[in-house]
Residue frames as qw, qx, qy, qz and C-alpha x, y, z in Angstrom:
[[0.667, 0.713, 0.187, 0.109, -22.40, 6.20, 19.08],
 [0.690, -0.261, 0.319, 0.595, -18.91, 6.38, 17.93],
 [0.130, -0.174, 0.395, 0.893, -19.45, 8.23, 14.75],
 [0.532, 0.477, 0.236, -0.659, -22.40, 10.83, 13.32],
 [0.780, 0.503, 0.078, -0.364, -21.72, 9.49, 10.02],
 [0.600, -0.253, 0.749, 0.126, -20.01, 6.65, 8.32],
 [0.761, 0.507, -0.123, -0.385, -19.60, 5.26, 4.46],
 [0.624, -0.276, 0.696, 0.222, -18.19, 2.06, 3.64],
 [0.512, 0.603, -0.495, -0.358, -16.67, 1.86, -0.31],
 [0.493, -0.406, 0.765, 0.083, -16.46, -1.26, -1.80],
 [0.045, 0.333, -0.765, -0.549, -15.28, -3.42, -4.87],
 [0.824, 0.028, 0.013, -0.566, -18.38, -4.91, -6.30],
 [0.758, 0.119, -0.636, -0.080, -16.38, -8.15, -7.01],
 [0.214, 0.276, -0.736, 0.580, -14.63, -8.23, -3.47],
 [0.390, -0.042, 0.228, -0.891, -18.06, -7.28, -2.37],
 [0.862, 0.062, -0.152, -0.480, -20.23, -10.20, -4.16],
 [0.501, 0.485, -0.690, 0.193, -17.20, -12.65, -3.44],
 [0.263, 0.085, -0.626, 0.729, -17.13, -11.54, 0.57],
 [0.364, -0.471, -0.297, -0.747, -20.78, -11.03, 0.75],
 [0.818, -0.258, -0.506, 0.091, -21.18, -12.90, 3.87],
 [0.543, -0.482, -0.395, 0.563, -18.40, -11.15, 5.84],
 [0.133, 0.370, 0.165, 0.904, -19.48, -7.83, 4.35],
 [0.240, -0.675, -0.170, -0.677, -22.30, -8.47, 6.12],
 [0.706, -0.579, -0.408, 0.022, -20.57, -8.70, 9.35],
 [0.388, -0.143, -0.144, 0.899, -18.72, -6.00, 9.17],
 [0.237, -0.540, -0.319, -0.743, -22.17, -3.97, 8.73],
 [0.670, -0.555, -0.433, -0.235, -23.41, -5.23, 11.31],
 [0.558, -0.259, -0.272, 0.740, -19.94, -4.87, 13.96],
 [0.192, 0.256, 0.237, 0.917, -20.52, -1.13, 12.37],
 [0.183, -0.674, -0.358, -0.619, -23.89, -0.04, 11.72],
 [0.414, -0.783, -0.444, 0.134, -24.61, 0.49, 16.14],
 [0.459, -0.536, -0.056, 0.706, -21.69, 2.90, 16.73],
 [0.206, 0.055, 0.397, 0.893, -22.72, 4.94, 13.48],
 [0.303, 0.399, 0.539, -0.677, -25.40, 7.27, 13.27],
 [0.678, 0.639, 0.071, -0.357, -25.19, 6.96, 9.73],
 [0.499, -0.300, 0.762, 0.283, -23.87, 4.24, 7.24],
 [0.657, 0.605, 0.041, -0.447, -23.60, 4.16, 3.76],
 [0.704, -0.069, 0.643, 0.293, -22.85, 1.58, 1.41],
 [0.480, 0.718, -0.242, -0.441, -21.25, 2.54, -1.90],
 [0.864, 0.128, 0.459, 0.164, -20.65, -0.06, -4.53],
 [0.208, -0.528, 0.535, 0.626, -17.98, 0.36, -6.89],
 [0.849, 0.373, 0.367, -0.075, -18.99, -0.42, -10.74],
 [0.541, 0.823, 0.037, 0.171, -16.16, 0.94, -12.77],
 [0.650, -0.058, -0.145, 0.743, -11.99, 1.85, -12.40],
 [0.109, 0.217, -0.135, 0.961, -12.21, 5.40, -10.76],
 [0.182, -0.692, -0.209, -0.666, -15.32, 5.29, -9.27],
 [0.642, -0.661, -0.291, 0.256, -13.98, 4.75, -5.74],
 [0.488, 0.036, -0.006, 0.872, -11.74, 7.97, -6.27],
 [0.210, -0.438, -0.232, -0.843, -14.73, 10.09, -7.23],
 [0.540, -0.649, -0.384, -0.374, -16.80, 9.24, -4.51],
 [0.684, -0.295, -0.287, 0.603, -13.92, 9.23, -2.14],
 [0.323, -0.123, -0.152, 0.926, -13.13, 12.80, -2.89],
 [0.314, -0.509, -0.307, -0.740, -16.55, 14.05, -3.79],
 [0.733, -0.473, -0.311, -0.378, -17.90, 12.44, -0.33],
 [0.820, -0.061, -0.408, 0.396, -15.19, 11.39, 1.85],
 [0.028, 0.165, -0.351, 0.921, -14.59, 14.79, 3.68],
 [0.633, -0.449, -0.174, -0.606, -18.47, 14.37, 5.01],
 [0.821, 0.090, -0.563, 0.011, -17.44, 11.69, 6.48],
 [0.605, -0.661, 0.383, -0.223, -15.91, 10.51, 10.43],
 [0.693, -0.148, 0.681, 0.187, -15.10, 7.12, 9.22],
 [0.612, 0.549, -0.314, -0.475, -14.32, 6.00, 5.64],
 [0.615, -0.329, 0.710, 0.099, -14.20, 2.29, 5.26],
 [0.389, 0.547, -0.604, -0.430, -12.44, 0.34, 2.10],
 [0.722, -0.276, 0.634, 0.019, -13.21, -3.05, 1.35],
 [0.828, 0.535, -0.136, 0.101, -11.08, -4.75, -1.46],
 [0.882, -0.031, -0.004, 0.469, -7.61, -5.22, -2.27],
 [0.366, -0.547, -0.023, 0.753, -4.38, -3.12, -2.34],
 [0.236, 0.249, 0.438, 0.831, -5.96, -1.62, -5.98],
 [0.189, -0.806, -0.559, -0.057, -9.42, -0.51, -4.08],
 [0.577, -0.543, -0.219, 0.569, -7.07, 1.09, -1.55],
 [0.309, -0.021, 0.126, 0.942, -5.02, 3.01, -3.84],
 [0.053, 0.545, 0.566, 0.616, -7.78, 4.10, -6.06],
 [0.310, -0.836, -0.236, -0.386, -10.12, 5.86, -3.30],
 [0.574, -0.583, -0.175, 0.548, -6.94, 7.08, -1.11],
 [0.219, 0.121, 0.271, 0.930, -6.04, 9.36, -4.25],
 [0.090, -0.729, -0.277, -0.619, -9.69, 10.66, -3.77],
 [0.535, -0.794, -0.288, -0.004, -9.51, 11.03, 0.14],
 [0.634, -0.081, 0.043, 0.768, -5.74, 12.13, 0.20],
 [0.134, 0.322, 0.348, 0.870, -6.97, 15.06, -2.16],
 [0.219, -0.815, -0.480, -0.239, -9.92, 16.18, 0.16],
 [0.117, 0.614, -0.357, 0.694, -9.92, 19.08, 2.22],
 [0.511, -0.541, 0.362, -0.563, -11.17, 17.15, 4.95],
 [0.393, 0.147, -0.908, 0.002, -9.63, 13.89, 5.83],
 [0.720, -0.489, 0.134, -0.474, -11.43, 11.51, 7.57],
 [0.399, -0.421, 0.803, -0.139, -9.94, 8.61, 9.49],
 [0.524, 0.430, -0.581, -0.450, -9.74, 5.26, 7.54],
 [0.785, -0.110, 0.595, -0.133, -10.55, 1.55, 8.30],
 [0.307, 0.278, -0.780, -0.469, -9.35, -0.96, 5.24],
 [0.896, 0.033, 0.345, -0.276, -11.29, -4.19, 4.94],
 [0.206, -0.468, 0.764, 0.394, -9.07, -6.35, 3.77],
 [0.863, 0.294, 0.310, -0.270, -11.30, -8.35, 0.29],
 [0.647, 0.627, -0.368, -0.229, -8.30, -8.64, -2.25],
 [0.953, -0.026, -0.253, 0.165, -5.69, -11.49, -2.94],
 [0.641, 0.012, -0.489, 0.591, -2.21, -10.20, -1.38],
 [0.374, -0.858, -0.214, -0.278, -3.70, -6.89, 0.70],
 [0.782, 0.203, -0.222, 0.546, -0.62, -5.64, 1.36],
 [0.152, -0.596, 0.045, -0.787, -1.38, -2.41, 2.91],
 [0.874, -0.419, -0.099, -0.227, -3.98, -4.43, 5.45],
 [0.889, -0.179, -0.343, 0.244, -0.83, -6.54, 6.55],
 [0.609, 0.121, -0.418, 0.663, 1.22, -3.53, 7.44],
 [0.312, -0.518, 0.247, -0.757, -1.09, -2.09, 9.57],
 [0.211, 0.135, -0.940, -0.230, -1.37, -5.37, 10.58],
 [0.657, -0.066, 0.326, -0.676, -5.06, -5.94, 10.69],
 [0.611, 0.100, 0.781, -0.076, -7.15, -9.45, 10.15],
 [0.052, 0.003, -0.751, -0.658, -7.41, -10.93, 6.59],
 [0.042, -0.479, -0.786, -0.389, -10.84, -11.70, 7.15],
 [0.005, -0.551, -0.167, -0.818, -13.37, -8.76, 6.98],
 [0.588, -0.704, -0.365, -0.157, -15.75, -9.39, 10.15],
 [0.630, -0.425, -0.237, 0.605, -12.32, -9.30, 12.38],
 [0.391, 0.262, 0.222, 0.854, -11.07, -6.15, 10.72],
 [0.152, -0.619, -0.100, -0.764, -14.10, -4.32, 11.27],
 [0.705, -0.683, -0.153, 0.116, -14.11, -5.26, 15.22],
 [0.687, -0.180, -0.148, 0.688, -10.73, -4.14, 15.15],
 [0.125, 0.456, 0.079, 0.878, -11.87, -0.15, 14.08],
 [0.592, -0.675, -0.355, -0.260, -14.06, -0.69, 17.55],
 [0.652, -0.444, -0.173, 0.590, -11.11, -0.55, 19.62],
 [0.084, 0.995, -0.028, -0.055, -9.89, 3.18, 18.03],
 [0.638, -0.393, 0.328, 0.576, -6.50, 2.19, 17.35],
 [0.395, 0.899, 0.127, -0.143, -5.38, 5.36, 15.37],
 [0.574, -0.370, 0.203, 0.701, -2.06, 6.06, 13.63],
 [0.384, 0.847, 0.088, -0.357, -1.18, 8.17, 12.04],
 [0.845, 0.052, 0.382, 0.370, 0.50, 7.49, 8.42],
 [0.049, -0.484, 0.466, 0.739, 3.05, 8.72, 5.81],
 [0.775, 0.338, 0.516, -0.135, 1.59, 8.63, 3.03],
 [0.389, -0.334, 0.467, 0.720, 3.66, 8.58, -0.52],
 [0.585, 0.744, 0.205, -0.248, 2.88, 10.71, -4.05],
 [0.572, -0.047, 0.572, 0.586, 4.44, 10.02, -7.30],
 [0.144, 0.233, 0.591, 0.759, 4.06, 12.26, -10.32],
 [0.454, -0.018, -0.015, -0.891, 0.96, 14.31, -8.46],
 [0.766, -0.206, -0.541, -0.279, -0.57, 10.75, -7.80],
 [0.562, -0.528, 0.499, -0.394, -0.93, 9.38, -3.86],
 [0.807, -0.051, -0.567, -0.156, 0.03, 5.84, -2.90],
 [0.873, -0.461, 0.028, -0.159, -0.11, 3.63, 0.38],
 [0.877, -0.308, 0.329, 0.165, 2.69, 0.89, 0.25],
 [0.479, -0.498, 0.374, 0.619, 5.10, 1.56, -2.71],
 [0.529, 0.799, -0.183, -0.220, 6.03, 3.03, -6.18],
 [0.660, -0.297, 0.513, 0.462, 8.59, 0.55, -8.48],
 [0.670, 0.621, -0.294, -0.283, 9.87, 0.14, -12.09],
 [0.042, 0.587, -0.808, 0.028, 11.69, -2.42, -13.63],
 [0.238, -0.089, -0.964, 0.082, 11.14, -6.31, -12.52],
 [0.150, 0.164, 0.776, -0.591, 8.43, -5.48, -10.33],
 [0.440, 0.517, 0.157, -0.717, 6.61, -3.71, -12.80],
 [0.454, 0.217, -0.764, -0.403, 7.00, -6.38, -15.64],
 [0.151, 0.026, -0.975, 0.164, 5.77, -9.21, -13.10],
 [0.345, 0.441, 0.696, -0.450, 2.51, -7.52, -12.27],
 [0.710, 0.406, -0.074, -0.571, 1.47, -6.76, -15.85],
 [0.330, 0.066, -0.940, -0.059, 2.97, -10.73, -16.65],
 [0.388, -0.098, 0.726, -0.559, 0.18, -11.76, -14.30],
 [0.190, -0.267, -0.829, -0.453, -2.60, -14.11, -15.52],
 [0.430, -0.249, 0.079, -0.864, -5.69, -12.83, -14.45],
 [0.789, -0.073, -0.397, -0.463, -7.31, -16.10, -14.17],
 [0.503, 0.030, -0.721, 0.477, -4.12, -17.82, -12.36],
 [0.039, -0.295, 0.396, -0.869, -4.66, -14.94, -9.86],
 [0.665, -0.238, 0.204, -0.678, -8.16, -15.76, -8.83],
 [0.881, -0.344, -0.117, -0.302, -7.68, -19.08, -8.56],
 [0.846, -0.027, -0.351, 0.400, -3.94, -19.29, -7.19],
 [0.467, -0.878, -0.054, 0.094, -3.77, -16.23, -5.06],
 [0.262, -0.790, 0.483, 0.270, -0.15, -15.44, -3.80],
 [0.584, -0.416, 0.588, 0.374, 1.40, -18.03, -5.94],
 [0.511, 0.649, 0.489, 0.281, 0.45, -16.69, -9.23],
 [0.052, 0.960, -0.274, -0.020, 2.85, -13.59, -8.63],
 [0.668, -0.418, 0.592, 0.167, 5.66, -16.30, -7.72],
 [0.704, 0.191, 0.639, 0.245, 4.96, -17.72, -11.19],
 [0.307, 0.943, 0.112, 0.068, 4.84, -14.45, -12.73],
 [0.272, -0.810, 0.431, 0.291, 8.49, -13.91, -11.35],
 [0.782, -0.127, 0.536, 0.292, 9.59, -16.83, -12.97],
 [0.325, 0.875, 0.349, -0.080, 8.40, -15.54, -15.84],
 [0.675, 0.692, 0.025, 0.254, 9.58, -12.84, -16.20],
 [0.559, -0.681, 0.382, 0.281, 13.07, -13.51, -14.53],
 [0.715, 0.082, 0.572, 0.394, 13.90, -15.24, -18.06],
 [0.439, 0.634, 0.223, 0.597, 13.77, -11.46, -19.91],
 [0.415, -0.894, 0.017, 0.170, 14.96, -9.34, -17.32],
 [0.502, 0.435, -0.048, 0.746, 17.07, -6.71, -19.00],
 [0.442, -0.556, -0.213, 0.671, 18.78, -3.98, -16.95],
 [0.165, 0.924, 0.308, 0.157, 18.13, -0.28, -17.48],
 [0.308, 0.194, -0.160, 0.917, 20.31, 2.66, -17.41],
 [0.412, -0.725, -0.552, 0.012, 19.00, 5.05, -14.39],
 [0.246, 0.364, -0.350, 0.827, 19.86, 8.43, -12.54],
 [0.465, -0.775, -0.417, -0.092, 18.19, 8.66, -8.88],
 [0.142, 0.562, -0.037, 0.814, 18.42, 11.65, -7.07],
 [0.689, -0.349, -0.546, 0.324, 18.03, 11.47, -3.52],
 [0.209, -0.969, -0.061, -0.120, 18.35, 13.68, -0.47],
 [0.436, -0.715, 0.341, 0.428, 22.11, 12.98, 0.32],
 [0.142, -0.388, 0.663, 0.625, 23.03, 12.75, -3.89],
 [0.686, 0.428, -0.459, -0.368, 23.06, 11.22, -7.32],
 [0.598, -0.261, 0.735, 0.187, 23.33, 7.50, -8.23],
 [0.752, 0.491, -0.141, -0.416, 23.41, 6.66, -11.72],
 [0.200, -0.494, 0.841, 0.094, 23.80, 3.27, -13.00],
 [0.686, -0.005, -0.518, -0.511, 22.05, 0.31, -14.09],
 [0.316, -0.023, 0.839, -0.444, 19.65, -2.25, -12.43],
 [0.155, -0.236, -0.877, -0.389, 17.05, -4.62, -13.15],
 [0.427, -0.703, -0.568, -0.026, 14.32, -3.27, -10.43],
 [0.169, -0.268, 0.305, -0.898, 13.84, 0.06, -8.21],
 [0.431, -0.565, -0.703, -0.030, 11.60, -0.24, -5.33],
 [0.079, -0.423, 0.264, -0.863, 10.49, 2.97, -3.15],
 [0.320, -0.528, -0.769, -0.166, 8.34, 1.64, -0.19],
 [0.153, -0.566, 0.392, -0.709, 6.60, 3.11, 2.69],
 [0.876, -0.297, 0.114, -0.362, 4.53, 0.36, 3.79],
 [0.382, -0.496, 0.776, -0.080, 6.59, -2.98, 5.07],
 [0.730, 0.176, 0.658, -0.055, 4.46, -5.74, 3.01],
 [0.405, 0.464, -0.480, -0.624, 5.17, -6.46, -0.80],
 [0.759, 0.177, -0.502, -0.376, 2.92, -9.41, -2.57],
 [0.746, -0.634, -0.116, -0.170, 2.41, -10.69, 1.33],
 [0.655, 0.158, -0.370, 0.639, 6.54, -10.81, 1.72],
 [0.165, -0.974, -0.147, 0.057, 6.92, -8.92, 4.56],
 [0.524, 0.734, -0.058, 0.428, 9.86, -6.49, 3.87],
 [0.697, -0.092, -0.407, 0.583, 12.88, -5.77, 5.89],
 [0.073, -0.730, -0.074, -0.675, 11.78, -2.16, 7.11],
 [0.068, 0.092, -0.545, 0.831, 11.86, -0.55, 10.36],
 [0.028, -0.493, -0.823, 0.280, 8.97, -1.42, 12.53],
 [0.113, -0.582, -0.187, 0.783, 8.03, 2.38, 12.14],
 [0.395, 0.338, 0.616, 0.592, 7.89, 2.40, 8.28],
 [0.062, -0.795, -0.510, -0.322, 4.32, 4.25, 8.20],
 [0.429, -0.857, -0.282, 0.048, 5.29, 6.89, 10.62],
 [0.665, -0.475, 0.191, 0.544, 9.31, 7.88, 10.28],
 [0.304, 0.849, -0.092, -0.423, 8.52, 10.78, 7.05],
 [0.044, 0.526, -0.737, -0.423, 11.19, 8.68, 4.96],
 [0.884, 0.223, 0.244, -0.330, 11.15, 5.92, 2.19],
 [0.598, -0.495, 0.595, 0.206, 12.91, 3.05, 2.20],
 [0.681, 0.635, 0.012, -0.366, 14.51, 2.23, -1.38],
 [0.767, -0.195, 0.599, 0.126, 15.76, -0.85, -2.78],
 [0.630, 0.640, -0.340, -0.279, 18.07, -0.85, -6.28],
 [0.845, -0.048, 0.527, 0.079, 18.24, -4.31, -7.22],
 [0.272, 0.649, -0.520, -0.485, 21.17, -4.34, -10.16],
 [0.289, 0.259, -0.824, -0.413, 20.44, -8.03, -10.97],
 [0.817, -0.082, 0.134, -0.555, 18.10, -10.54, -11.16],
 [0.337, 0.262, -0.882, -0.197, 18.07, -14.26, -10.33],
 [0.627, -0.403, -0.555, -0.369, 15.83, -17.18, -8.05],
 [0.356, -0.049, -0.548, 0.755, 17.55, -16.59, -5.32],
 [0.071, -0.067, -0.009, -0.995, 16.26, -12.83, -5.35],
 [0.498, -0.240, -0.504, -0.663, 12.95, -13.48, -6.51],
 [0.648, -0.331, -0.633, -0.262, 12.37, -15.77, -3.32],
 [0.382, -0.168, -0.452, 0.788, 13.66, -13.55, -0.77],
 [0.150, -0.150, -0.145, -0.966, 11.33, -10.87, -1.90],
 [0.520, -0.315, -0.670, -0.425, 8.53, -13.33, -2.43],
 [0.756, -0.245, -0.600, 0.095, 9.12, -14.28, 1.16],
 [0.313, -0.912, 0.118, -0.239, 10.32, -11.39, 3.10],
 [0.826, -0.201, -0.154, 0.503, 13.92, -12.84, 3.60],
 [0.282, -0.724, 0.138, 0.614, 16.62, -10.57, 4.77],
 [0.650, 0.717, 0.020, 0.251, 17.84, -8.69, 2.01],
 [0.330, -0.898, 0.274, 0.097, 20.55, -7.42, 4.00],
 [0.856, -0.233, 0.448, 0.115, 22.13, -10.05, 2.97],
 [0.566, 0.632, 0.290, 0.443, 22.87, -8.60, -0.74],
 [0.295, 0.917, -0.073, 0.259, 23.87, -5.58, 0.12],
 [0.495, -0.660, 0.539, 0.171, 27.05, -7.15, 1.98],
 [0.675, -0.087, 0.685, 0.260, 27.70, -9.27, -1.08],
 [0.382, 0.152, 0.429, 0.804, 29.19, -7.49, -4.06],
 [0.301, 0.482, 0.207, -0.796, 26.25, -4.56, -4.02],
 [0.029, 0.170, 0.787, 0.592, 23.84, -6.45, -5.87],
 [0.172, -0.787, -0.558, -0.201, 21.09, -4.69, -3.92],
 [0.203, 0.059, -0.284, 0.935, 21.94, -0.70, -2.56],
 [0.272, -0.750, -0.602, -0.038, 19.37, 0.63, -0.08],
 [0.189, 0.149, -0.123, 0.963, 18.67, 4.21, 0.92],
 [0.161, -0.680, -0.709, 0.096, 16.64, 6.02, 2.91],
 [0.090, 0.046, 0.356, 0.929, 15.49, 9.22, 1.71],
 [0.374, 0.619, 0.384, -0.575, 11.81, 12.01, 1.85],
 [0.502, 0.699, 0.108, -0.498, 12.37, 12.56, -1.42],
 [0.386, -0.237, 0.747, 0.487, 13.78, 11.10, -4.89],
 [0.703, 0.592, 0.013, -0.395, 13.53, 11.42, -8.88],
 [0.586, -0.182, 0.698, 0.369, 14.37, 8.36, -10.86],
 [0.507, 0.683, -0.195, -0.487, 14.96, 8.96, -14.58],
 [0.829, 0.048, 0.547, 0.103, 15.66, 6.35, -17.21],
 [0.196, -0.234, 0.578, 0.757, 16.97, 6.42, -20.81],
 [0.183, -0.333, -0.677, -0.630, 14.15, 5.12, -22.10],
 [0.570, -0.277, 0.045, -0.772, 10.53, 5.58, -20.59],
 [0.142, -0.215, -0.919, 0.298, 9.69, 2.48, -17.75],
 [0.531, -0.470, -0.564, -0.423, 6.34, 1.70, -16.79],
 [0.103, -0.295, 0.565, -0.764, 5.63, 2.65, -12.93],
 [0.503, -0.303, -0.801, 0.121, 4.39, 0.01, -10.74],
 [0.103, -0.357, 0.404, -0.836, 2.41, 2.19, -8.08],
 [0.349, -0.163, 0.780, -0.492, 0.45, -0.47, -5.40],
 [0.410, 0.212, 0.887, 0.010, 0.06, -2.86, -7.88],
 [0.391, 0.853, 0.314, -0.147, -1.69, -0.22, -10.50],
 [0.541, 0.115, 0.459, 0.695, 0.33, 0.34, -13.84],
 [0.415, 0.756, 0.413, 0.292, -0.40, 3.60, -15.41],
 [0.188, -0.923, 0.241, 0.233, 2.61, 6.24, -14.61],
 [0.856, 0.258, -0.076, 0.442, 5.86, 6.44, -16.48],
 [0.622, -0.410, 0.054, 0.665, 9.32, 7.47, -15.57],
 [0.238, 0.415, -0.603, 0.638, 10.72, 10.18, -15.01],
 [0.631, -0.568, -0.527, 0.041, 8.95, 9.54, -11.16],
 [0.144, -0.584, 0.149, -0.785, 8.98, 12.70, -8.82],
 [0.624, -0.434, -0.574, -0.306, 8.35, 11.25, -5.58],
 [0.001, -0.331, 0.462, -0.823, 8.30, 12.02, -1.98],
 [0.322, -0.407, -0.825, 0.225, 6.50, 11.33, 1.27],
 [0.283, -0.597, -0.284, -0.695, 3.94, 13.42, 2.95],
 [0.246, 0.004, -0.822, 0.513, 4.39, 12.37, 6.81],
 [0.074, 0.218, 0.833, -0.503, 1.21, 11.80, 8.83],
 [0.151, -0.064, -0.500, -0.850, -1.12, 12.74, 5.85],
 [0.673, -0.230, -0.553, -0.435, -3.78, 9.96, 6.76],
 [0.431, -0.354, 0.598, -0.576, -5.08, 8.58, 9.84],
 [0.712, -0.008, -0.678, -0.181, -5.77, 4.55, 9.82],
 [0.760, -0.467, 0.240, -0.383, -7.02, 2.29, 11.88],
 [0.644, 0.417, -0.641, -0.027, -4.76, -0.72, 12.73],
 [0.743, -0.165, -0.531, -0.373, -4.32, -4.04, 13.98],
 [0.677, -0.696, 0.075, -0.226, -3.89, -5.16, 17.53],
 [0.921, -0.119, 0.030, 0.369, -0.71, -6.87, 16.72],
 [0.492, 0.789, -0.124, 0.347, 1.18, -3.94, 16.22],
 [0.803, -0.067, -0.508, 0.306, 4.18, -3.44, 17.12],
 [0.491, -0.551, -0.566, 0.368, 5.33, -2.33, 20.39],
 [0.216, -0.042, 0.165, 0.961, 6.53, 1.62, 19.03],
 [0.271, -0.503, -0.622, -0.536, 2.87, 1.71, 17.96],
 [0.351, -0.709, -0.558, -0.253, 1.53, 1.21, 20.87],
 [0.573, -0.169, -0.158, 0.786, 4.16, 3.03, 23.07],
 [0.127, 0.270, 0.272, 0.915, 3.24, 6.24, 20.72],
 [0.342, -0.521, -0.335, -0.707, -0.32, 6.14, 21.48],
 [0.573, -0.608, -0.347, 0.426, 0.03, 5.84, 25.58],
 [0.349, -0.410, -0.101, 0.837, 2.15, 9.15, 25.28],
 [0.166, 0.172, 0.438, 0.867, 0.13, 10.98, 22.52],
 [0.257, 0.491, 0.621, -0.554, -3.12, 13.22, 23.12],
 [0.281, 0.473, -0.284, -0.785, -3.04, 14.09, 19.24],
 [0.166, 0.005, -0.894, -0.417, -5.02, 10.63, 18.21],
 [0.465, 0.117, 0.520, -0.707, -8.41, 11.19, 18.51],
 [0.445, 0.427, 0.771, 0.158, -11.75, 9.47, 16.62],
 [0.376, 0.857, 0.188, -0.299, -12.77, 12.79, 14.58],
 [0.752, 0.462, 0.296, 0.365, -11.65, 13.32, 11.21],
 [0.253, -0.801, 0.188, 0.509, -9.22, 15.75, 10.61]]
C-alpha cells in the first residue's frame, strides 16, 4: 500500500464522457490505497471547496478534467495547510498543464504513471490572491478564449481555438500598458501579454526552458502586434525567437515577479478561466506543489531526482 488515503476529484462531464477510462484509473489506483474516494463535481467551485476543505487529509489528490478542473481545485489545495502530492488525469480538450508534466492524454496511462512515484516538485503562479498552474494573459489571448464557441469546442477540439484566433485577429486593438518587472518598467503598447510557468499553451508547446516548472521565474511574452503568421506559431509551438530578432514585435523577460497595469481595465485570461481584471499582481511561489509526472520528461527532471533525497510519496 502506497498511500493510507486517497481522493480522486472529478468533472462530472469529463467524468460521464471518460467513464470507461475513469474506470481504469480506479482500478490502476484503488490496490495501492487504503482508502479512495470519488468526488464528483456538480457546479463551478465545487472542486475548490472540496479541495481545500478535504485535500490536506489526503496523501494523494487526483484531478480528472481539463486545464479549468485543474485550476479550480489547485486554488483549493494551494490554499491548504497541508499539501498533498498531486496526480492530474488528463479528461479536457487541450490539457495543457498534463502536457507539461508530460503525462499520457489518455486517463488509464496517466494513472499507471502516479505508480512509478515520479515526484517534482513545481512553481506554482498567483495573480491578484488567486493560484494558477500554466499561465496568466490579457489582451489577444484573452479575447480568443471568451470568442470560443462552446459547441465548436466539443466537437472540434484544438481547432476551434485556431478558429477563434482568426476571429478575433480581425479586431485586435492594441492597449496602452505599464509592466513592472524585477530588473524595471516597460510601458508601451501591445496586442497580447502572456506570463507562463508551464511550457504548453492550447497544446502549442512553448519555447521555455526545459525547467519551466522548477526555475522560481516566469517566462513573459509582450506581443505588440498581431497577424497569421503569429497566431500559428503560438498555435503550434514555433520558435518565437524568431520575433524578437525582427523589429521587437515580441519582447520576452524573465522575471519572479511583475504588475501589469492598463489604461483601461483588460479581462485576465488565467488557465483558460476569465474572471480577474487588470491591474494583475503576480508572482511565482517556487516548489509550492508536488506533481506527479510523465516518464518522458526531460533529462534535468530526471537528473534532479537521482541526486535529491527531498522527493518523497507523503504529502507535505
Amino acid at each position: 500500500m502506497r498511500w493510507n488515503k486517497a481522493m480522486l476529484v472529478y468533472n462530472r462531464k469529463a467524468g460521464k464522457e471518460k467513464a470507461g477510462q475513469l474506470g481504469a484509473a480506479v482500478e490502476a489506483l484503488a490496490a495501492e490505497a487504503g482508502e479512495l474516494t470519488l468526488v464528483q463535481t456538480e457546479q463551478p467551485g465545487d472542486g475548490e471547496k472540496v479541495c481545500r476543505e478535504r485535500g490536506g487529509e489526503c496523501d494523494l489528490l487526483l484531478l480528472l478534467g481539463g486545464d479549468g478542473t485543474v485550476h479550480e481545485c489547485v486554488n483549493g489545495a494551494a490554499a491548504a495547510e497541508r499539501r498533498p502530492d498531486i496526480a492530474v488525469l488528463p479528461g479536457g480538450t487541450c490539457n495543457d498543464f498534463a502536457r507539461t508534466l508530460r503525462l499520457p492524454l489518455q486517463i488509464g496511462r496517466a494513472a499507471e504513471t502516479v505508480l512509478a512515484q515520479r515526484l517534482l516538485e513545481t512553481d506554482i503562479g498567483k495573480v491578484n490572491g488567486r493560484f494558477f498552474t500554466n499561465f496568466v494573459g490579457i489582451g489577444l489571448i484573452t479575447d480568443t478564449s471568451e470568442n470560443i464557441d462552446s459547441d465548436q469546442k466539443d466537437k472540434m477540439g484544438k481547432l476551434s481555438y485556431f478558429l477563434s484566433t482568426l476571429r478575433t485577429l480581425r479586431q485586435a486593438e492594441p492597449f496602452r500598458f505599464r509592466l513592472t518587472h524585477d530588473e524595471g518598467t516597460v510601458e508601451s503598447e501591445a496586442v497580447m501579454i502572456l506570463a507562463a510557468n508551464g511550457r504548453s499553451l492550447g497544446t502549442a508547446r512553448l519555447p521555455f526552458a526545459e525547467n519551466a516548472l522548477q526555475d522560481g521565474m516566469l517566462d513573459v511574452l509582450i506581443v505588440r502586434e498581431a497577424g497569421l503568421t503569429l497566431a500559428w506559431q503560438v498555435i503550434n509551438g514555433g520558435d518565437l525567437t524568431d520575433y524578437r530578432a525582427c523589429g521587437g514585435v515580441i519582447e520576452y523577460i524573465q522575471t519572479s515577479n511583475l504588475r501589469i497595469e492598463t489604461d483601461e481595465p483588460k479581462r485576465i485570461d488565467t488557465d483558460g478561466e476569465i474572471y480577474l481584471e487588470t491591474p494583475a499582481d503576480i508572482s511565482v511561489l517556487p516548489g509550492h506543489l508536488r506533481f506527479y509526472y510523465g516518464e518522458e520528461a526531460g533529462a534535468n527532471l530526471n537528473e534532479l531526482l537521482r541526486g535529491s533525497d527531498s522527493l518523497g510519496t507523503s504529502g507535505g
